[in-house]
N, C-alpha and C positions, 0 to 999 in steps of 0.2 A: 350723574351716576353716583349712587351713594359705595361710602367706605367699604362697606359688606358685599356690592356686588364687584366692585377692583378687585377685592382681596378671591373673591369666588372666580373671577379670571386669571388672575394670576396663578392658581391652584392649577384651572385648566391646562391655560398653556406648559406649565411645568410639568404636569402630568403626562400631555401630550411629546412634550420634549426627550422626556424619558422614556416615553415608550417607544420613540424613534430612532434613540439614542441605542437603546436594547436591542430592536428590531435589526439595523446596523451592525453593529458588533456580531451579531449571530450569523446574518450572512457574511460578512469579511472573516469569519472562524476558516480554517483554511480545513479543505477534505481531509482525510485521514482514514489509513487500513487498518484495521480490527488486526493487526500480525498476532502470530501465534507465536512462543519462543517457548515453548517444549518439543521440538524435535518428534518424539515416541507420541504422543499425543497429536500433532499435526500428522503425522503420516495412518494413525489410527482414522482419524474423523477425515482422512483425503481416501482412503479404504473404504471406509463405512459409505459417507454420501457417495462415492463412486465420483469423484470430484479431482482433478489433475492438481499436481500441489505446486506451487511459487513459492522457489527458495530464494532471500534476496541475502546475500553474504556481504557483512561490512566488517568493517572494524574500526576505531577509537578514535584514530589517528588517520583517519581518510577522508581527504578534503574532497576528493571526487564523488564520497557517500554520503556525505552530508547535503552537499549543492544537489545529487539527485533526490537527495531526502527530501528538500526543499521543494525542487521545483517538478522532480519528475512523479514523485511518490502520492503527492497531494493535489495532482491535478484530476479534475473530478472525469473525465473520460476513465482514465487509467483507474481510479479508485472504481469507480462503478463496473468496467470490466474484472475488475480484480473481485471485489466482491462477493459478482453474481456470478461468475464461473471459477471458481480457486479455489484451494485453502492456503492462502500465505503463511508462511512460515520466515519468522528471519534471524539469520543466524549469525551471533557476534562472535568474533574470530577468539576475542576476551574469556568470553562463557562455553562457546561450542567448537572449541578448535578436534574434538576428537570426530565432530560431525564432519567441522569441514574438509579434513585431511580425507575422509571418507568419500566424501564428493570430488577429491584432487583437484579442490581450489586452491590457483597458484596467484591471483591477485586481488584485488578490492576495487571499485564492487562486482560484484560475479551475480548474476539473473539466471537461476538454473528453473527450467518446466519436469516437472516428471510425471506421468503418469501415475492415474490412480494404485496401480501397482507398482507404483513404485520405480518405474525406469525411465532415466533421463532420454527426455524428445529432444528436448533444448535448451542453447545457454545462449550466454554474450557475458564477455569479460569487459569491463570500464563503463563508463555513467554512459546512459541513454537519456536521450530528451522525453520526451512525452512522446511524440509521434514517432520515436524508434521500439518506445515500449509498447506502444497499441498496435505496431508491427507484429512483435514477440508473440504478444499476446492471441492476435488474430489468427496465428497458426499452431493456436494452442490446442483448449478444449476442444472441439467440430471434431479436429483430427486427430491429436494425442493417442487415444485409446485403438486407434484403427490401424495405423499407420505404424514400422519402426522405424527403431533411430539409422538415418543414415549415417551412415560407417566414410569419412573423410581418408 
């Protein structure tokens, strides 16, 4: 084999390398929610599409929102339910504490549903796993709009 065609494999292979290398990286990118973090604007386009909105409340200094950030927020069940039925919204206690005192969030992280009008269905205060959020979730949009909030 002459020096032109090694060098023409070698190219190949290389070629090939990176483009598996690329391929890789792109599936190990982990899920991710499109959140909204205008408040007035999330509650506007969860009104308009006629769409239940997902408030996820954290703050700075919360280790229990960060580990759900991690593991529960970007697990792709939960992102694809969140997506095609929601408008997320998330609300940093740092930026949005007049929202959240509005909502009578007393701790981090807080998961509130409300309806496209605007009325809370449902919460859970502290980190969920994935399988308690596609819980949350499951008795969300179908019912949200039909249904009110039971009174505890």
């Amino acid at each position: 084999m002459g020096r032109t065609a090694i060098t023409t494999n070698i190219f190949v292979i290389t070629l090939v390398c990176s483009a598996l290398n690329i391929a890789s990286a792109q599936q190990a990118q982990p899920e991710s929610i499109d959140w909204q973090d205008d408040a007035e604007a999330a509650v506007q386009m969860a009104k308009n599409d006629k769409r239940p909105l997902l408030v996820y409340v954290t703050a700075a200094d919360c280790l229990h929102c960060r580990t759900m950030e991690k593991r529960t927020w970007r697990n792709a069940a939960v992102v694809r339910a969140v997506e095609e039925n929601y408008v997320p919204l998330r609300l940093t206690a740092e930026k949005h504490g007049k929202s959240i005192r509005q909502l009578n969030v007393q701790a981090f992280p807080t998961t509130i549903l409300l309806t496209s009008q605007i009325k809370i269905h449902n919460a859970a205060v502290g980190m969920l796993s994935p399988d308690e959020l596609s819980q949350l979730l499951s008795r969300g949009p179908a019912t949200v709009a039909q249904q009110p909030v039971p009174r505890q």
